[in-house]
C-alpha positions in Angstrom: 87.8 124.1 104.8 90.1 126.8 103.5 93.2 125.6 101.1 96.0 128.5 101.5 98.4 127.9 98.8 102.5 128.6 98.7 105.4 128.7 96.1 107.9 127.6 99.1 111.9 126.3 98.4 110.8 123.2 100.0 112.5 120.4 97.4 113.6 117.3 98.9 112.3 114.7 101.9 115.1 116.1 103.6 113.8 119.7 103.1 110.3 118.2 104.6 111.7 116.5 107.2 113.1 119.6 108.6 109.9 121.6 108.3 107.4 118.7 109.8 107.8 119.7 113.4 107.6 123.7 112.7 104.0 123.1 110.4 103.2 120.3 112.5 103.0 122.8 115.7 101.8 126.2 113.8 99.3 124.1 111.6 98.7 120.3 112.7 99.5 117.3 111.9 97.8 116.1 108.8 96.7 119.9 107.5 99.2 120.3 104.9 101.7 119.1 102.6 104.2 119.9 99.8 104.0 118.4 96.3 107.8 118.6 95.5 107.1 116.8 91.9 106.1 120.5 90.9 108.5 123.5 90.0 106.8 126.1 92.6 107.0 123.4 95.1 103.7 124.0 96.7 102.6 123.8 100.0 98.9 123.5 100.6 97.9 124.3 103.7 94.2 123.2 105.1 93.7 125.3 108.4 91.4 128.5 109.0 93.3 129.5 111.6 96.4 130.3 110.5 97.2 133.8 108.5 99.9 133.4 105.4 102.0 135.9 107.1 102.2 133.3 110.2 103.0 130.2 107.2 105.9 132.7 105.8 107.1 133.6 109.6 107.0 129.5 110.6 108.9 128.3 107.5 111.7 131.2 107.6 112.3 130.0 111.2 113.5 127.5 109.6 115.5 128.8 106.5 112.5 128.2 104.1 110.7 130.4 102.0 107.0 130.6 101.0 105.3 133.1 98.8 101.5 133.1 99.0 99.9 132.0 95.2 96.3 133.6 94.3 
């Protein structure tokens, strides 16, 4: 399966909490996370479905940011 990869502002559980339901819906449950322990604060997401523009457009619904890495 595809790994997409994102630099997001996504810092805290609190930060996660508030993006669960947004990624849960646009990506499923279980098909990504966010490894906060890390300065880019990266979000890994493991879905062939979804585009990066769609990732950027669901987590700035929500006040987040995400910039694709390479």
């Amino acid at each position: 399966m595809n790994e997409l990869k994102f630099k997001t502002n996504i810092n805290c559980g609190g930060c996660i909490a508030r993006v669960t339901p947004f990624l849960n819906k646009a990506v499923g449950e279980n098909n990504w996370k966010v490894d906060t322990s890390v300065a880019d604060k990266v979000l890994t997401i493991a879905n062939e479905e979804i585009t990066p523009v769609d990732v950027v457009k669901t987590l700035k619904q929500v006040g987040f940011m995400a910039e694709l890495l390479s």
